[in-house]
N, C-alpha and C positions, 0 to 999 in steps of 0.2 A: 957260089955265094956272092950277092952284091956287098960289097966292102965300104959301102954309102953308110953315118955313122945315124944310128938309130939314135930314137927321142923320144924317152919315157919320161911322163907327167905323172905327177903323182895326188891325187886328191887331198885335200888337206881341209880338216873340220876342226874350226875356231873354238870348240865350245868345253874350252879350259880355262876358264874365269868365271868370277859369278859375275850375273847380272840380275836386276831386280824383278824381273820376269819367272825367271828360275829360281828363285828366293822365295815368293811368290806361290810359284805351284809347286815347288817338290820340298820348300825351305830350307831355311840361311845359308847361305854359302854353297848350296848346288853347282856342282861341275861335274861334265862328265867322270872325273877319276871317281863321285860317290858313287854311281854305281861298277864300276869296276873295282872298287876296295873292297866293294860287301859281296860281293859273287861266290857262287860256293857251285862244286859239282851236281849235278842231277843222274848223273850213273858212272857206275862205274868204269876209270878211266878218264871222266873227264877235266880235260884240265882246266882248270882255274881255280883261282883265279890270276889272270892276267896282270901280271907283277913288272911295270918298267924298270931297265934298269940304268944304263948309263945317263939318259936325264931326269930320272923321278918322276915326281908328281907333280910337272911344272904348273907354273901361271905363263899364259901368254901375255900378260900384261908385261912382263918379264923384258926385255930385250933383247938380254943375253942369253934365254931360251932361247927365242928365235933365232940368234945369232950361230949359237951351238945346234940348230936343226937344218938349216939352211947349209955350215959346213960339215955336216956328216953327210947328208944327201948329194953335193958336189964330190964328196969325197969315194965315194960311191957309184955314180954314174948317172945318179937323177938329174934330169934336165932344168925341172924347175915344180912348182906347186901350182895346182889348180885350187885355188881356194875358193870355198862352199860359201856363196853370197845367200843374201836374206832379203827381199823383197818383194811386201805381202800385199803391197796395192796403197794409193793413199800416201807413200814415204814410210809407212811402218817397216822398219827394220830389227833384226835384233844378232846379236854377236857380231858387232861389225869392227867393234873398235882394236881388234888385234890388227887387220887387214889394212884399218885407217891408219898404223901407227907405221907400218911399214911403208906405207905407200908417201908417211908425210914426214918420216926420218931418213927415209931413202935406203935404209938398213932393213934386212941384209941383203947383200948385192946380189940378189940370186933372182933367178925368172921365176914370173909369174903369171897366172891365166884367173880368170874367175868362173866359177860356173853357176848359175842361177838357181838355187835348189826352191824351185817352184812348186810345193807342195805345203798344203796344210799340217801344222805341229798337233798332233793329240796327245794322249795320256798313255801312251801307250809304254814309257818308261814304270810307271807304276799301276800296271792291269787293269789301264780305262781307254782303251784305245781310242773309243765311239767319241771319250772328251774332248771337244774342239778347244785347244789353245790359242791358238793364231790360225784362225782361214786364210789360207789365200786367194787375194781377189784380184781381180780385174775390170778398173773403174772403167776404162777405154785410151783412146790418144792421148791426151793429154795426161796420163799417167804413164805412159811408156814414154812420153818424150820427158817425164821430168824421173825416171829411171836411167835414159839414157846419159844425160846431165851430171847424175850423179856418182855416177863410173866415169865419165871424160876424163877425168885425171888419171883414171889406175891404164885406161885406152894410152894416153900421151905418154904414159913414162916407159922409157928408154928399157928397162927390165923387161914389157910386158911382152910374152910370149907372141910371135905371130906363126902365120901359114903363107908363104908366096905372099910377104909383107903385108896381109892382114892382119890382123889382133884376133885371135882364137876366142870366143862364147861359146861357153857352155849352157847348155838350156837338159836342169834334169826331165821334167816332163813336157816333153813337146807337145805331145796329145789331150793336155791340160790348156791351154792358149785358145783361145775363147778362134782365136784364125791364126796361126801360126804364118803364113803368108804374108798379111797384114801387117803383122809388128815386124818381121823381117825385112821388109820393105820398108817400113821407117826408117828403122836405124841403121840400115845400109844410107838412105840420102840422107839421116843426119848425122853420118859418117862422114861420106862426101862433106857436106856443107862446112863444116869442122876439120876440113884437111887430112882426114886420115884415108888409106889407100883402100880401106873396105874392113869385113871383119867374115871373119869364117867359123860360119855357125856349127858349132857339131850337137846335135841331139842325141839324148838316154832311149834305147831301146830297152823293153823289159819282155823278160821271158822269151817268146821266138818270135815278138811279131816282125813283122818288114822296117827296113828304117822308116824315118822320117822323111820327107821330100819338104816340098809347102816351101823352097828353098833354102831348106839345111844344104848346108855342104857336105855335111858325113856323120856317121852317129858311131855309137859303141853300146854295147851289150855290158847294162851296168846288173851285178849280183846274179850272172850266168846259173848260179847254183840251184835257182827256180826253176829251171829246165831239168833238172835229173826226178827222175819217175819217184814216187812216193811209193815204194813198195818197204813189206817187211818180210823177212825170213820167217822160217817156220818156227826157230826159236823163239824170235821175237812175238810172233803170234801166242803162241801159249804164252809168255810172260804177260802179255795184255791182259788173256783171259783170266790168269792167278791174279794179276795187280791190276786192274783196270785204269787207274791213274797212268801207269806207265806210259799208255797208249798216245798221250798227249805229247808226251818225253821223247817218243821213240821214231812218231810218224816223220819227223820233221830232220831228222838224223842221217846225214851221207857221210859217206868216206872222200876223202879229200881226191881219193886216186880217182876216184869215177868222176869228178871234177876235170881231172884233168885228163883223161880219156876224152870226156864229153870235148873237152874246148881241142882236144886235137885232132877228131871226127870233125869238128865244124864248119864248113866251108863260110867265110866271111858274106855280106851282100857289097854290092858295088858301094863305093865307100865308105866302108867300115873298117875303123879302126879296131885292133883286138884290143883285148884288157886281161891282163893278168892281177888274181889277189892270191898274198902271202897265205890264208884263212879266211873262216868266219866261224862266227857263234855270237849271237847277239844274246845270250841270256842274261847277260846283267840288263840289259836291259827289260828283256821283254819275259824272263822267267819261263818255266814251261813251256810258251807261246814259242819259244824262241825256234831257231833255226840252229843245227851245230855242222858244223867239218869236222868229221874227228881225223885223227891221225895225219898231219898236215907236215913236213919235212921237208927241207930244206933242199934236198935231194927233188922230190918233186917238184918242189917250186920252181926248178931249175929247170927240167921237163916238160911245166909249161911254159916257161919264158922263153926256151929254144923254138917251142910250137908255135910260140908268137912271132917271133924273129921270123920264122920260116914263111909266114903267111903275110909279111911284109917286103918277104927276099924280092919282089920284081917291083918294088915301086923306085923306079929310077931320081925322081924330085929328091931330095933328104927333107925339107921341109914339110912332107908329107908320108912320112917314114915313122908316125907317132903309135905309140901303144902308153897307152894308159894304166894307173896303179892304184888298185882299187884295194889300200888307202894307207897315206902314208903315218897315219896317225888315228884312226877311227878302231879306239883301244874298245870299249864296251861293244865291240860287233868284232872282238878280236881278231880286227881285220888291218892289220898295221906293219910297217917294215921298219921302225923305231926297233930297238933292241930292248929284249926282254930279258928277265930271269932264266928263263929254259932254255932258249937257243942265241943267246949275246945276239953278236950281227952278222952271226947266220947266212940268215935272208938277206941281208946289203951284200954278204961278200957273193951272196950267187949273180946279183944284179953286176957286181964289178967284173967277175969273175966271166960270166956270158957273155958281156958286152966287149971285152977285150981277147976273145977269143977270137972274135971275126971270121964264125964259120957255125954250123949246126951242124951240132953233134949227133 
């Protein structure tokens, strides 16, 4: 076992504050905890709803959230946050101002990375998915150069996450970019031109395609759980036929273990980072529609996180030794290592617990 010390990021989604947007389409005071407060089971067994516990129902407008998340996560083993950017074409942006307040108080001292969550917003929190909120567009150059401008500061600060002394981008859909080549190649030389040593692009793979190339540097397998076969038991089949409603409930339903079966069957591609998540169950958000993990323990989570370590055991570099945490706070897709009601901190102490082991079990 390499004894090089691993570097887990963890995503982190800003959208615990209102804003007039969200005010707007879901009304007053919309933050993601509304739909995670109203969540209810849809079969038996399921849990929720998802109940924070040692920081509430924060505001990040807060400080001293932030301040109280940044040292639990140190305390723990997390290396730093990758926080989920907004930029829809044009300077439209929206949830920014948690990110901004960090990056212009200096607070909390903790790493950071951004990742570009390049996709359009629809209705899909209240069963209109097809609703377009915010498209995301792509006017050309001169909007990726005045993109890149407006991250220069979170690039320059002393916090911000690198790789072999680049600055780490995240880019969620690479295969969304009108030429993914193209804008990589700008802001590598307007990198350069701005004194910085480069930036190391890593691109969101979905479901099984191949990474990204078009020069990313490495990508990772975001919501692996798309990959596990849609089948139903035979149980499950005649409940369809008695309750035909059921059917919508049920197709979308895995066991958390075959999650992580799956991710320790999987052979990585050339630079790919793994990822490991705590859970998921997006049904506050998405109802029926949604997607569940059931049975998700803390015990396995620990199972996959050894599977990850193991498929990073030969990379000699430590700056290149990353595995991703999908998410450290993304509560309505009960996909979070924040401490809950059911299982406290759990899940952080397997993350301290593995990492200080320095060996696969």
């Amino acid at each position: 076992m390499n004894h090089t010390k691993e570097r887990l990021i963890a995503f982190y989604l800003p959208q615990f504050h209102p804003v007039p947007e969200n005010d707007e389409w879901h009304g007053k005071g919309f933050t993601e905890w509304t739909n995670v407060a109203k969540a209810k089971p849809l079969f038996k067994g399921h849990y929720q709803p998802h109940i924070p516990a040692d920081l509430g129902f924060y505001d990040l407008r807060v400080p001293e959230v932030r301040e109280a998340q940044a040292e639990m996560a140190r305390a723990y083993g997390i290396e730093g946050f990758c926080y989920w950017h907004y930029w829809f074409g044009n300077g439209n942006r929206i949830l920014e101002r948690p990110f901004n307040e960090v990056l212009k108080s200096g607070k909390p001292d903790f790493p950071f990375c951004l990742a570009w969550a390049n996709a359009s917003w629809t209705g899909v929190w209240y069963g209109m998915a097809d609703n377009v909120l915010l498209k995301q567009e792509y006017p050309g150059m001169e909007d990726y150069v005045a993109h890149f401008y407006a991250v220069l500061d979170a690039f320059r600060d002393r916090r911000y996450l690198k790789v072999n002394g680049k600055v780490l981008f995240f880019v969620y859909n690479p295969r969304g970019l009108p030429d993914a080549a193209v804008f990589i190649e700008l802001w590598r030389s307007l990198a350069e031109k701005e004194g910085l040593k480069g930036i190391h692009f890593i691109g969101a793979t979905h479901l099984e395609e191949e990474p990204i190339y078009g020069g990313f540097d490495g990508s990772t397998q975001l919501a692996p759980f798309e990959c596990l076969p849609r089948k139903l038991n035979l149980k499950q089949r005649l409940l369809n036929i008695i309750l035909k409603r059921e059917s919508i409930k049920l197709r979308r339903k895995h066991s958390y273990q075959e999650l992580v079966d799956y991710l320790n069957k999987k052979k990585l591609w050339k630079n790919e980072y793994p990822l490991v998540m705590p859970n998921w169950d997006n049904t506050p958000r998405s109802g029926i529609n949604g997607s569940v993990l059931v049975n998700s323990t803390p015990d396995l989570f620990k199972r996959m996180l050894h599977n990850a370590l193991r498929k990073i055991d030969h990379i000699q570099a430590q700056d290149e030794r990353i595995i991703f945490v999908e998410s450290w706070n993304e509560w309505a897709e009960g996909n979070y290592l924040e401490p809950d009601r059911q299982y406290g901190h759990a899940y952080l102490q397997v993350v301290k617990e593995v990492l200080s082991e320095g060996k696969i079990a």
